[in-house]
PQR file with spaces between the fields and no chain letter, atoms N, CA, C, O and H, PARSE charges and radii, in Angstrom:
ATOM       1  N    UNK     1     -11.360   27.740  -13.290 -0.4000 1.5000
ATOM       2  CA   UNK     1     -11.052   26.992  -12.083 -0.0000 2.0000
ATOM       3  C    UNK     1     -10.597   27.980  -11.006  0.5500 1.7000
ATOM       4  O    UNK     1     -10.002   28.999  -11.357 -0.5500 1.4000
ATOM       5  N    UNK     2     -10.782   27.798  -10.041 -0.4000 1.5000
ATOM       6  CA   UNK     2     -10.711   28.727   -8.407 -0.0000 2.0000
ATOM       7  C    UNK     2      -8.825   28.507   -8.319  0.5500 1.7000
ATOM       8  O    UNK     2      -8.091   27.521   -8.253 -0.5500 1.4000
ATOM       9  H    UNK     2     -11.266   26.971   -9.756  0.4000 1.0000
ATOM      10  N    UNK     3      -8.631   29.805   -8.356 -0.4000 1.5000
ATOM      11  CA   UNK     3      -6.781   29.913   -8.460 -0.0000 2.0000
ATOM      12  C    UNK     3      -6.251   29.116   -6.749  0.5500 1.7000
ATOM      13  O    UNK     3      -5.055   28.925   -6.526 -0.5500 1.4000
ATOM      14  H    UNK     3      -9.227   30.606   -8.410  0.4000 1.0000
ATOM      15  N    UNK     4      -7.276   28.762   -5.767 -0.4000 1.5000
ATOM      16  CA   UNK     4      -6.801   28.067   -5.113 -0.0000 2.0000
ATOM      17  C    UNK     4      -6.468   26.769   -5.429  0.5500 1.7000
ATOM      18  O    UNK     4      -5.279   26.479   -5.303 -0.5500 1.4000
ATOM      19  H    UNK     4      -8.247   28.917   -5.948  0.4000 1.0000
ATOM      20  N    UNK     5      -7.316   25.818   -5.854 -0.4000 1.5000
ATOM      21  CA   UNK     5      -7.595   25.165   -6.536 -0.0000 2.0000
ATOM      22  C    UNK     5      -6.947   24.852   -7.279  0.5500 1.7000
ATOM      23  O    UNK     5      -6.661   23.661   -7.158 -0.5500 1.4000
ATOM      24  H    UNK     5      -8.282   26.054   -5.957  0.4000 1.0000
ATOM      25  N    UNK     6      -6.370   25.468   -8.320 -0.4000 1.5000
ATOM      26  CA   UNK     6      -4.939   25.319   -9.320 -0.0000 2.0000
ATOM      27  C    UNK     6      -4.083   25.738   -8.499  0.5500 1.7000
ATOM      28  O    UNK     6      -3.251   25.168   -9.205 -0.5500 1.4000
ATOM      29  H    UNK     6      -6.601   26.436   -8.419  0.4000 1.0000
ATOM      30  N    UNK     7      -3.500   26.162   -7.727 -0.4000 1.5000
ATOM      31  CA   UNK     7      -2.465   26.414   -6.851 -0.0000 2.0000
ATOM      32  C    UNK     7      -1.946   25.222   -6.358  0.5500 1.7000
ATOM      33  O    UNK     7      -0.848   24.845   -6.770 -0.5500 1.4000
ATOM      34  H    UNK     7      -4.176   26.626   -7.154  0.4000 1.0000
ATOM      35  N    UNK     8      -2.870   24.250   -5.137 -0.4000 1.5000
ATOM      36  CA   UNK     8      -3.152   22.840   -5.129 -0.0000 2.0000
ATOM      37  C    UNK     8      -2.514   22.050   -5.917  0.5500 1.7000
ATOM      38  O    UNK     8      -1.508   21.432   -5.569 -0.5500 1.4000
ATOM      39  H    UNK     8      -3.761   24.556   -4.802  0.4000 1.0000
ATOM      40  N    UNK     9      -3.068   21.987   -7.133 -0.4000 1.5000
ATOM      41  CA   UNK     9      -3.162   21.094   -8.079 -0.0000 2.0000
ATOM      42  C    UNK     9      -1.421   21.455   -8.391  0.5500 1.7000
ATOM      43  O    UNK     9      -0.524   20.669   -8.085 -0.5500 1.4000
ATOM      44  H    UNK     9      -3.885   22.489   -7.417  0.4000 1.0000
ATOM      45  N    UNK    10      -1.253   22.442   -8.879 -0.4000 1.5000
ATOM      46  CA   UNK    10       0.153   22.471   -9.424 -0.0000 2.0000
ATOM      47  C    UNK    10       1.320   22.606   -8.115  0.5500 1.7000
ATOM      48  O    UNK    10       2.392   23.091   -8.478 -0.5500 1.4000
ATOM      49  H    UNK    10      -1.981   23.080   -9.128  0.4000 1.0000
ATOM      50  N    UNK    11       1.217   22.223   -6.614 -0.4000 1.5000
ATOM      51  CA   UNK    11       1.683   21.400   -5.857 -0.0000 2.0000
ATOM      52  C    UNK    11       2.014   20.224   -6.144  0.5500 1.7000
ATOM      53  O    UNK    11       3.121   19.807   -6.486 -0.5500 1.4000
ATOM      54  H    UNK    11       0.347   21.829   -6.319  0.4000 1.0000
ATOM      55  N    UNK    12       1.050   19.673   -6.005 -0.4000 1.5000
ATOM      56  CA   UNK    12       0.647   18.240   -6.242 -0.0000 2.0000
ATOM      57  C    UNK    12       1.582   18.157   -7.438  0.5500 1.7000
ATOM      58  O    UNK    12       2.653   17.683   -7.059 -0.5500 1.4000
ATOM      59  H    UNK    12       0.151   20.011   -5.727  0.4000 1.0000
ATOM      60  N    UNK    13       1.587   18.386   -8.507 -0.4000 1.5000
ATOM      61  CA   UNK    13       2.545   18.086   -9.858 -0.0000 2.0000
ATOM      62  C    UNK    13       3.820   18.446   -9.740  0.5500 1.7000
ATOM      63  O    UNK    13       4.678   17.962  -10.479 -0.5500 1.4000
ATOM      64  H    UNK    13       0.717   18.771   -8.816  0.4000 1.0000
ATOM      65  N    UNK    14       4.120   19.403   -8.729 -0.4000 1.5000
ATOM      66  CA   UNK    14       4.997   19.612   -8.132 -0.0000 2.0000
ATOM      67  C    UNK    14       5.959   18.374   -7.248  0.5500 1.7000
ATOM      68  O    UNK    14       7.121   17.971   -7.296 -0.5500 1.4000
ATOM      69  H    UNK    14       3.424   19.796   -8.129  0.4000 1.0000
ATOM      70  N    UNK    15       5.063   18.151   -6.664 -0.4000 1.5000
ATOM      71  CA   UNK    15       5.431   16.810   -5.223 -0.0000 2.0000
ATOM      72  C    UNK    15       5.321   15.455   -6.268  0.5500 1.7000
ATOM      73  O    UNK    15       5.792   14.393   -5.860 -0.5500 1.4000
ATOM      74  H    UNK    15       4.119   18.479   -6.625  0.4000 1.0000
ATOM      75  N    UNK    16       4.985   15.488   -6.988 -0.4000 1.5000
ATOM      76  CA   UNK    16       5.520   14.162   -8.130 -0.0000 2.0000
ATOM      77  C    UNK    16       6.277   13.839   -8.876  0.5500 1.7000
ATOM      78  O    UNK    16       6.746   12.762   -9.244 -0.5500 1.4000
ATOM      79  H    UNK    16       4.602   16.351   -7.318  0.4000 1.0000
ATOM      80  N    UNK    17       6.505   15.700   -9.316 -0.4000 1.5000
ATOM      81  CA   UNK    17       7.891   15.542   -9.793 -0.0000 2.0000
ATOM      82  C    UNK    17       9.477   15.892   -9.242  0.5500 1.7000
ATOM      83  O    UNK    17      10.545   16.058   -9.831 -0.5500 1.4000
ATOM      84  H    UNK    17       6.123   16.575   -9.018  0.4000 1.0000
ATOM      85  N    UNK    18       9.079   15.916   -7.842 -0.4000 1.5000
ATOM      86  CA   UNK    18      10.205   15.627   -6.940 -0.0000 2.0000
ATOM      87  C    UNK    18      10.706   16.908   -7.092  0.5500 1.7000
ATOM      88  O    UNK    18      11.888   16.924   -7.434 -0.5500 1.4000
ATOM      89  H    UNK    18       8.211   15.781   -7.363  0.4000 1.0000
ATOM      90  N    UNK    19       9.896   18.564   -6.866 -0.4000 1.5000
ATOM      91  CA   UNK    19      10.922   19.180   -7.241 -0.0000 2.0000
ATOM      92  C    UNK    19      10.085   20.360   -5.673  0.5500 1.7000
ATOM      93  O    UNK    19       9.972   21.586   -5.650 -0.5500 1.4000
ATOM      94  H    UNK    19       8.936   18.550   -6.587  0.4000 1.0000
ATOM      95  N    UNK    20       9.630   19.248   -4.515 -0.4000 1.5000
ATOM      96  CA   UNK    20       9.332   20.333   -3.416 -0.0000 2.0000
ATOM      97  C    UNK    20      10.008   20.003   -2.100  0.5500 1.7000
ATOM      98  O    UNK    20      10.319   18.820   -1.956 -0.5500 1.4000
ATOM      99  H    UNK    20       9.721   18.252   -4.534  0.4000 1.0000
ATOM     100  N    UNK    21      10.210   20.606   -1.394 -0.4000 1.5000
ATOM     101  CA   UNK    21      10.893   20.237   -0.218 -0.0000 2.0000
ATOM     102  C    UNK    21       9.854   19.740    0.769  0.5500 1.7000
ATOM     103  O    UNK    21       8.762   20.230    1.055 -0.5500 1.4000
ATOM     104  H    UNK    21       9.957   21.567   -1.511  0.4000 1.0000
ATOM     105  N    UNK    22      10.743   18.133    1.433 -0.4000 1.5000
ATOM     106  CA   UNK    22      10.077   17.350    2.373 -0.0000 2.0000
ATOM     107  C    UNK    22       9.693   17.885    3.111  0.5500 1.7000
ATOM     108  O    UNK    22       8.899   17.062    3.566 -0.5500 1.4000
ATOM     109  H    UNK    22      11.631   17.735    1.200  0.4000 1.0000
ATOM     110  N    UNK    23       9.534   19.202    4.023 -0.4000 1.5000
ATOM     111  CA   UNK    23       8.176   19.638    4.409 -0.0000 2.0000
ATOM     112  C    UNK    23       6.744   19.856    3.779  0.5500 1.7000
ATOM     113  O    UNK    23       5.608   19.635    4.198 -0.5500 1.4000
ATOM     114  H    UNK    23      10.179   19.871    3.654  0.4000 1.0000
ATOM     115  N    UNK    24       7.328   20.459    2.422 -0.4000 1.5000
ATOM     116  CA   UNK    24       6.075   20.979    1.895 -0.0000 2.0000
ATOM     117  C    UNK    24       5.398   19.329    1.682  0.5500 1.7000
ATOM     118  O    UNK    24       4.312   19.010    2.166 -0.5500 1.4000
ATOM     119  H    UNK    24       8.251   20.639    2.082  0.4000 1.0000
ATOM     120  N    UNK    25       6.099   18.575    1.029 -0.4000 1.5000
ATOM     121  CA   UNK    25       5.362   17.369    0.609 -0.0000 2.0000
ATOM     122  C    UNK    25       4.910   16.687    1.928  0.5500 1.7000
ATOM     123  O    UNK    25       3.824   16.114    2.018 -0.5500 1.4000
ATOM     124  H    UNK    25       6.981   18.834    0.636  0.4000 1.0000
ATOM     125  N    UNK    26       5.819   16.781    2.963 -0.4000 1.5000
ATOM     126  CA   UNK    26       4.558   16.324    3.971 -0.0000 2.0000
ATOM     127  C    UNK    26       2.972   17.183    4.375  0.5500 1.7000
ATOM     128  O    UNK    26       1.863   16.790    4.737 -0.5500 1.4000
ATOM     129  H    UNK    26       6.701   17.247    2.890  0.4000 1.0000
ATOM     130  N    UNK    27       3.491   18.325    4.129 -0.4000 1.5000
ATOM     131  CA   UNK    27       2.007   19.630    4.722 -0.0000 2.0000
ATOM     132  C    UNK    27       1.141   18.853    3.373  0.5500 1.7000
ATOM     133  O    UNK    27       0.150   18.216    3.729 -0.5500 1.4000
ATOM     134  H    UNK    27       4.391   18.645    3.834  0.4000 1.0000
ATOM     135  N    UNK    28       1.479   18.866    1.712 -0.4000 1.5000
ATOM     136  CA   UNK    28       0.690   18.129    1.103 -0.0000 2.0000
ATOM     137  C    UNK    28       0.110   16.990    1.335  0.5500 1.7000
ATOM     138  O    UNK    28      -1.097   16.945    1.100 -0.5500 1.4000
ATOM     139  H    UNK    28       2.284   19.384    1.423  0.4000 1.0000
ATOM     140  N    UNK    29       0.787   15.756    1.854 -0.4000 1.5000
ATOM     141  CA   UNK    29       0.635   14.797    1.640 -0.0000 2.0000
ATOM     142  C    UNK    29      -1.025   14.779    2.783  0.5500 1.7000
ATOM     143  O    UNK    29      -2.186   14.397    2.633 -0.5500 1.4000
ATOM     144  H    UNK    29       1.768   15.791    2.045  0.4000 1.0000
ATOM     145  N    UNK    30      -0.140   15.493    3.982 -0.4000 1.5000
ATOM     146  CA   UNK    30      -1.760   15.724    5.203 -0.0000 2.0000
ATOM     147  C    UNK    30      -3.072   16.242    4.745  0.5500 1.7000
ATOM     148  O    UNK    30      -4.129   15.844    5.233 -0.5500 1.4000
ATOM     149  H    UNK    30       0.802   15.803    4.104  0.4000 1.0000
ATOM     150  N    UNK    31      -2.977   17.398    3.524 -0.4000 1.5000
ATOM     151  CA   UNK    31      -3.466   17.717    3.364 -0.0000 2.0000
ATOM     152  C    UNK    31      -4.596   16.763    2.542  0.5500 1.7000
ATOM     153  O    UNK    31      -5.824   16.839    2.583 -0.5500 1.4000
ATOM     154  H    UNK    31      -2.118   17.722    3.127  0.4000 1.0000
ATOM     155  N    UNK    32      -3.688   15.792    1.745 -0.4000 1.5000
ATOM     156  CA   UNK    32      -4.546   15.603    0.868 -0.0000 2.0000
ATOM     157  C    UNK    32      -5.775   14.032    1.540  0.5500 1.7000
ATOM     158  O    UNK    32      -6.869   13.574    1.210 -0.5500 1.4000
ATOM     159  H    UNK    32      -2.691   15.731    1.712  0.4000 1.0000
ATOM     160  N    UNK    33      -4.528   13.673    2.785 -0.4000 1.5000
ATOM     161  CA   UNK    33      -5.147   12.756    3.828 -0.0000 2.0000
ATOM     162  C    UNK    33      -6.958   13.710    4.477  0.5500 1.7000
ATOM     163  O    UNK    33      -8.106   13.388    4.783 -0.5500 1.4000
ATOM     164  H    UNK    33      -3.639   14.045    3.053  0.4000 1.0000
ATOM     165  N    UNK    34      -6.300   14.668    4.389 -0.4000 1.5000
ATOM     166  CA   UNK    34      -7.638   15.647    5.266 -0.0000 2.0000
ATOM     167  C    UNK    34      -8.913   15.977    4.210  0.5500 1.7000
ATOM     168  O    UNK    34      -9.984   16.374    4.670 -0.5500 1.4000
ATOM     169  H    UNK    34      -5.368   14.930    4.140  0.4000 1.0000
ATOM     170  N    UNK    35      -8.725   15.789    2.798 -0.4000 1.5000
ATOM     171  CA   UNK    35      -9.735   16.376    1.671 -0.0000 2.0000
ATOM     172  C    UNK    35     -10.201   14.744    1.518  0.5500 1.7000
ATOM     173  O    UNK    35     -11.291   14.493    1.004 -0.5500 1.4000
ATOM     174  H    UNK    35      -7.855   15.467    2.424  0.4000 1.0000
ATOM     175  N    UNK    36      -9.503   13.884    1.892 -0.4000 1.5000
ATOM     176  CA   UNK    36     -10.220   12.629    1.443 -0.0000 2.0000
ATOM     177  C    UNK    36     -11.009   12.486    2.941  0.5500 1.7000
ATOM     178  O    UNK    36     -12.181   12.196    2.699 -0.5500 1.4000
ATOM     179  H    UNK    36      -8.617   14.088    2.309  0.4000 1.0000
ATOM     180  N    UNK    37     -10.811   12.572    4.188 -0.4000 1.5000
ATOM     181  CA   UNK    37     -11.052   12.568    5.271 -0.0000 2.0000
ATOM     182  C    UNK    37     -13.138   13.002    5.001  0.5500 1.7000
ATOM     183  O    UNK    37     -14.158   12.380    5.298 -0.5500 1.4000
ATOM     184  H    UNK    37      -9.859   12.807    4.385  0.4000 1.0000
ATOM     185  N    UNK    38     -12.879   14.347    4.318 -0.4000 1.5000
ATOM     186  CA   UNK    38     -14.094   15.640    4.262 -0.0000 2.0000
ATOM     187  C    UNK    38     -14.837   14.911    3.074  0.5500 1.7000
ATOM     188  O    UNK    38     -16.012   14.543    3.082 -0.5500 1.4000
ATOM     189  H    UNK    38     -12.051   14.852    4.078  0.4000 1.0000
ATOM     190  N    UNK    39     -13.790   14.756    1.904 -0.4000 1.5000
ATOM     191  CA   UNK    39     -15.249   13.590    1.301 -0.0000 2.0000
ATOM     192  C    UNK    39     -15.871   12.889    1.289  0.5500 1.7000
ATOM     193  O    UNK    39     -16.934   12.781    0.679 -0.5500 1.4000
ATOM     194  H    UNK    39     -12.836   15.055    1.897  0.4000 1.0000
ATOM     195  N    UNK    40     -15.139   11.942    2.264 -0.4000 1.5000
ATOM     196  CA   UNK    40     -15.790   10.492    2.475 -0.0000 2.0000
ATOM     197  C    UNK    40     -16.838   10.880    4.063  0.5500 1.7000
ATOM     198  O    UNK    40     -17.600    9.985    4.427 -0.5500 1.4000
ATOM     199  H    UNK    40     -14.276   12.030    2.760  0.4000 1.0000
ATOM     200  N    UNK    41     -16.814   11.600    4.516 -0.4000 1.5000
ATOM     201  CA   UNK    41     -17.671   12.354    5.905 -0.0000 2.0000
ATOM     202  C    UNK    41     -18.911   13.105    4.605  0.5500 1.7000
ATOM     203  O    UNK    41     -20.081   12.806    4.841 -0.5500 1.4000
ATOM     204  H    UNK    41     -16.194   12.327    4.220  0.4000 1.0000
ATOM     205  N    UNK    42     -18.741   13.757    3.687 -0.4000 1.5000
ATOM     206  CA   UNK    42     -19.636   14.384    2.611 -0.0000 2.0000
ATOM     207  C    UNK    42     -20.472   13.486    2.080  0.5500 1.7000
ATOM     208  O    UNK    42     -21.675   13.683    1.911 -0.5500 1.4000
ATOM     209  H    UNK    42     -17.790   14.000    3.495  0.4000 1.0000
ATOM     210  N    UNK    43     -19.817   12.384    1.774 -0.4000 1.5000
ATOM     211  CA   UNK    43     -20.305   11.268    1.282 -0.0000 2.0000
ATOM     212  C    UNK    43     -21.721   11.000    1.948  0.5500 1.7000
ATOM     213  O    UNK    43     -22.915   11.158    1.691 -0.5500 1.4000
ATOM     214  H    UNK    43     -18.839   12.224    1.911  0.4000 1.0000
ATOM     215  N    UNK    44     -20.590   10.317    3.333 -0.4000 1.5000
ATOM     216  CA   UNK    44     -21.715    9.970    4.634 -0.0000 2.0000
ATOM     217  C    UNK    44     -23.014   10.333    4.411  0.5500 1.7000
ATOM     218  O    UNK    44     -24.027    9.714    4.085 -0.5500 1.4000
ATOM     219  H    UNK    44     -19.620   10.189    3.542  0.4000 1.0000
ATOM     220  N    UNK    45     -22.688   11.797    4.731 -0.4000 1.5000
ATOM     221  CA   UNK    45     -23.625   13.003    5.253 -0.0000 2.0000
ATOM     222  C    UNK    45     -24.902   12.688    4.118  0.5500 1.7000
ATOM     223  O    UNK    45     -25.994   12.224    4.443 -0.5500 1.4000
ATOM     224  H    UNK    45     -21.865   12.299    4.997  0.4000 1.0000
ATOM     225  N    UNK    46     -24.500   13.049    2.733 -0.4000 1.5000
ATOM     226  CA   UNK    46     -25.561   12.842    1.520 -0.0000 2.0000
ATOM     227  C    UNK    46     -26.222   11.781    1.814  0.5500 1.7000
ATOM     228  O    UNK    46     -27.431   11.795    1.584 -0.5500 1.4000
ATOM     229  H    UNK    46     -23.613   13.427    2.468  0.4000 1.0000
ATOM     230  N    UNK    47     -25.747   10.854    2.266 -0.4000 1.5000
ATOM     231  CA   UNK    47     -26.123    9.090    1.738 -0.0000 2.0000
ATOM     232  C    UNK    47     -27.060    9.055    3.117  0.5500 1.7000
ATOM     233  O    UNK    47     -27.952    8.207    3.152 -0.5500 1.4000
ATOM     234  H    UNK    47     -24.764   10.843    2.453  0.4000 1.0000
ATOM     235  N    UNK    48     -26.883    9.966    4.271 -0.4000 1.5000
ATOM     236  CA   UNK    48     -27.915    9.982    5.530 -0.0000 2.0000
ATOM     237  C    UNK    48     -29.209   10.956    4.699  0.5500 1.7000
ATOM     238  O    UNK    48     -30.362   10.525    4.740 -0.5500 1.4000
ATOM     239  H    UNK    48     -26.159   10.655    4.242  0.4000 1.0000
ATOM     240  N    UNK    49     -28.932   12.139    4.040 -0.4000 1.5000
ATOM     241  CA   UNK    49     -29.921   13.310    3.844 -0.0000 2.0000
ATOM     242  C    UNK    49     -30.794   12.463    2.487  0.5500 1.7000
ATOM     243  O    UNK    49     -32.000   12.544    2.253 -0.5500 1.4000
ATOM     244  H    UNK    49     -27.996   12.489    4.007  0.4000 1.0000
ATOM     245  N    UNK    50     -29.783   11.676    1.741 -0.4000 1.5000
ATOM     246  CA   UNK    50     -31.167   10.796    0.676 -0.0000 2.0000
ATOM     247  C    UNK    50     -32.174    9.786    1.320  0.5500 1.7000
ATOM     248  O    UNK    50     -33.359    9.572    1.066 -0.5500 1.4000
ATOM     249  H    UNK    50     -28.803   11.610    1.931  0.4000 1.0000
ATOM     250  N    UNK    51     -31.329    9.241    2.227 -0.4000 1.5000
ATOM     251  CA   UNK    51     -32.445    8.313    3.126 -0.0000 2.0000
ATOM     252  C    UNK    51     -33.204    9.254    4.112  0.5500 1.7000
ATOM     253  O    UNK    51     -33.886    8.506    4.812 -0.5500 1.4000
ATOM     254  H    UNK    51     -30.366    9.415    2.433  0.4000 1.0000
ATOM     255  N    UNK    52     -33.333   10.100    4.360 -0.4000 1.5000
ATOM     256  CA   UNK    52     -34.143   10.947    5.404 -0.0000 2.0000
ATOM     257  C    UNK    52     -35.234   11.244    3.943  0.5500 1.7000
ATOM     258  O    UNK    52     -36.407   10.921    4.130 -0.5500 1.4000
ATOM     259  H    UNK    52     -32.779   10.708    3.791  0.4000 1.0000
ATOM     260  N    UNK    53     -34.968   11.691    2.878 -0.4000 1.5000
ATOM     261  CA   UNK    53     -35.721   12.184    1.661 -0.0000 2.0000
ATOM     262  C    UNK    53     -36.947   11.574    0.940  0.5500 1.7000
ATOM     263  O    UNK    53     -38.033   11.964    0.512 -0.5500 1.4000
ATOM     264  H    UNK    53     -34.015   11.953    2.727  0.4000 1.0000
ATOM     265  N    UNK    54     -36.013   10.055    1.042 -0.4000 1.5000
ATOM     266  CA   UNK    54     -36.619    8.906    0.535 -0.0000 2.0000
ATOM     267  C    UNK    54     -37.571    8.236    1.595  0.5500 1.7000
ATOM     268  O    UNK    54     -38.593    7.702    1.164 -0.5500 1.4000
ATOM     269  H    UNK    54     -35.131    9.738    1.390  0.4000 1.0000
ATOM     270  N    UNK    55     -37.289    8.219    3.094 -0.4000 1.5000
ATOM     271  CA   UNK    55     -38.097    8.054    4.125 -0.0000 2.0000
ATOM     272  C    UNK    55     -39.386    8.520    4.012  0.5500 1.7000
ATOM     273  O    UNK    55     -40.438    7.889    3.904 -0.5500 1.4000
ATOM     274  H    UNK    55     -36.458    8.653    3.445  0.4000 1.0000
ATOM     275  N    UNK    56     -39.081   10.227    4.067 -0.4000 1.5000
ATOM     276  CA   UNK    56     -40.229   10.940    4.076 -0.0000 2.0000
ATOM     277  C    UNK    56     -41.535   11.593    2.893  0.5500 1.7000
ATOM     278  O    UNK    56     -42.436   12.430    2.846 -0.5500 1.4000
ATOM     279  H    UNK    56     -38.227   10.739    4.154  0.4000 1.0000
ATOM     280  N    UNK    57     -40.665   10.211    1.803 -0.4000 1.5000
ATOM     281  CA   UNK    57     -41.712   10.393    0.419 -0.0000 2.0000
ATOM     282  C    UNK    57     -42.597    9.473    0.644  0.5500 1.7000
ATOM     283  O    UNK    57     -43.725    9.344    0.166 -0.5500 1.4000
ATOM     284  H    UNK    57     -39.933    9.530    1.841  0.4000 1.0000
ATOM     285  N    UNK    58     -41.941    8.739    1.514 -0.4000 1.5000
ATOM     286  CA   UNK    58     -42.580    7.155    1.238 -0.0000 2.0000
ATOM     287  C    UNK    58     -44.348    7.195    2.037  0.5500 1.7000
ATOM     288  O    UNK    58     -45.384    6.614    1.714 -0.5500 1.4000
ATOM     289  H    UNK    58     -41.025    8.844    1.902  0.4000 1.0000
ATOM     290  N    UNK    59     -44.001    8.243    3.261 -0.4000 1.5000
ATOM     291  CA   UNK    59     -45.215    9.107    4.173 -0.0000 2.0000
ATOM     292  C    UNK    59     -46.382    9.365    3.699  0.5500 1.7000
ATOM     293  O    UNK    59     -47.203    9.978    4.382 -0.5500 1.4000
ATOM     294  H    UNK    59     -43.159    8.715    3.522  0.4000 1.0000
């Protein structure tokens, strides 16, 4: 796993178990508002590039 990535993650287990300071858990909490933000826009994006795919089989 990408040591950023586990870095993250053991935040996060961090900020649950109540042992980070209310800044950091807010910079987390945005953060994790902003990775759901980028997936669900990722999402989007795929779900436009399969219908452009599927459009142009159909040709």
């Amino acid at each position: 796993m990408d040591p950023d990535v586990r870095a993250f993650f053991d935040t996060v287990d961090d900020l649950f178990a109540g042992r980070v300071a209310p800044a950091t858990r807010d910079a987390a909490r945005h953060a994790l508002v902003d990775m759901n933000l980028a997936r669900m826009r990722a999402r989007a994006r795929l779900a436009e590039l399969e219908a452009e795919l599927d459009g142009s089989s159909d040709g």
